[in-house]
C-alpha positions in Angstrom: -39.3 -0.4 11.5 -38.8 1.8 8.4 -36.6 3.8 10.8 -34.3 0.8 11.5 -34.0 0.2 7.6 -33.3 3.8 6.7 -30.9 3.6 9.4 -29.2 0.6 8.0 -28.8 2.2 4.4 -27.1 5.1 6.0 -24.6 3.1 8.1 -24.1 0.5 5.1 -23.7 3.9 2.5 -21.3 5.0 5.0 -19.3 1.7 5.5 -18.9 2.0 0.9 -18.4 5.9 1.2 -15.3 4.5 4.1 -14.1 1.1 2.1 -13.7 3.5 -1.3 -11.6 6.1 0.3 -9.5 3.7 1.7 -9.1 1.3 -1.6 -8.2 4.8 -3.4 -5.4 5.5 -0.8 -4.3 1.5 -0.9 -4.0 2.1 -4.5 -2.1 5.4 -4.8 0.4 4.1 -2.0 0.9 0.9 -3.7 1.7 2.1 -7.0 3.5 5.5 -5.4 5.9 2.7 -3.5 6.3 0.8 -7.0 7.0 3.6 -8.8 9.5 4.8 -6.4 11.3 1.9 -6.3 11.8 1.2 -10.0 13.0 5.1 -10.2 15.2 4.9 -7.1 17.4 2.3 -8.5 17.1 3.3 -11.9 17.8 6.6 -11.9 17.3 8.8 -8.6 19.9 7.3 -6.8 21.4 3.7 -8.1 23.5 2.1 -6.2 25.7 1.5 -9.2 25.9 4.3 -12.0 23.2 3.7 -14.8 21.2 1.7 -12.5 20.8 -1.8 -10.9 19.3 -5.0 -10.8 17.8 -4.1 -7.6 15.2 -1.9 -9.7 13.6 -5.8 -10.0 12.6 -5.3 -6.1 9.5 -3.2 -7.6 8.1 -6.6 -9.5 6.7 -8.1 -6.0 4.3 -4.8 -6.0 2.8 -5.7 -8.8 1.3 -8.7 -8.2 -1.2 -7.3 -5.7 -1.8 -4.4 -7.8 -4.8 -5.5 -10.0 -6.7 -7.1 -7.2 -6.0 -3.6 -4.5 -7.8 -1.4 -7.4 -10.9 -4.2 -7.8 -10.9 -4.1 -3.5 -10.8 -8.1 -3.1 -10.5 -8.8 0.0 -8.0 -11.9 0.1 -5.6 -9.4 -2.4 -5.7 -6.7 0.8 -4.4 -9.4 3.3 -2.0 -11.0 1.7 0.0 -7.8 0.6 -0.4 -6.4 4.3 2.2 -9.0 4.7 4.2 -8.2 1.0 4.8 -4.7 2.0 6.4 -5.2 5.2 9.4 -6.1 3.2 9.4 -2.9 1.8 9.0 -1.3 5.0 12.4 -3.1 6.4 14.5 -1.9 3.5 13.4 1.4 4.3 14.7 1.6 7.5 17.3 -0.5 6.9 18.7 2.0 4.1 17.2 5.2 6.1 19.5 4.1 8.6 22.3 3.7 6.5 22.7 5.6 3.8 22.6 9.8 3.8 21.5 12.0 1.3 18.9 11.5 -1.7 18.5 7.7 -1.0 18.0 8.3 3.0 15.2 10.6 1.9 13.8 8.1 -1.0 14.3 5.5 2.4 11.7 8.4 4.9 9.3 8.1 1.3 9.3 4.2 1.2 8.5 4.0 4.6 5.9 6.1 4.6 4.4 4.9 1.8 4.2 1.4 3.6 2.9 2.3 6.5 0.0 4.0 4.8 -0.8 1.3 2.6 -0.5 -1.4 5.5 -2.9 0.8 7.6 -4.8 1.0 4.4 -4.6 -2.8 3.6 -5.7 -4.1 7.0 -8.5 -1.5 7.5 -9.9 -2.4 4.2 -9.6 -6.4 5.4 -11.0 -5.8 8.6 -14.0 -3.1 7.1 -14.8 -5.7 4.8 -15.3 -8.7 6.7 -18.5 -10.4 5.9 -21.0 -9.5 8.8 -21.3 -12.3 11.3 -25.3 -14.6 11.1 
């Protein structure tokens, strides 16, 4: 019996050790993809000189943001489905455009994928445990 419990502490220390790491790399991809989008229009490569209003794309990604870092739950599945915007216009404009914004696309496609991998792991890790 106290071999089942000790057992249960380890798999349920694991399960925080596993829901942490993947909140920290939710986090880090979400702000990294805000981040890069406020810079890409602004000043890495605009699509008009001195910037755009498309820099206002970013303000979506910060919705989520506050509730990825606390790891609530209902915050990690509804921005699975926010970030899949993001996602699009990457390969829309990887496709599309060459040089330092085809690259800037490759990064904010990346950065989706790994925070949509993060986001539904972290939903589906997190689930309460069924009676």
């Amino acid at each position: 019996m106290a071999q089942d419990s000790s057992r249960q502490a380890q798999h349920s220390a694991a399960r925080l050790d596993t829901l942490n790491t993947i909140r920290v790399f939710a986090s880090v991809s979400l702000f990294g993809l805000l981040v890069l989008c406020v810079a890409w229009e602004l000043w890495l490569a605009p699509i008009r000189p001195g910037g755009s209003l498309l820099a206002y794309k970013a303000l979506p990604l910060a919705a989520p943001l506050y509730g990825i870092v606390r790891g609530w739950r209902y915050t990690y599945q509804w921005s699975s489905m926010l970030v899949l915007f993001y996602f699009v216009e990457g390969v829309m404009r990887g496709w599309s455009e060459r040089g330092l914004s085809q690259q800037l696309a490759l990064a904010e496609i990346v950065l989706s994928v790994v925070f949509f991998a993060c986001a539904v792991a972290y939903a589906r890790l997190s689930r309460p445990a069924a009676p």
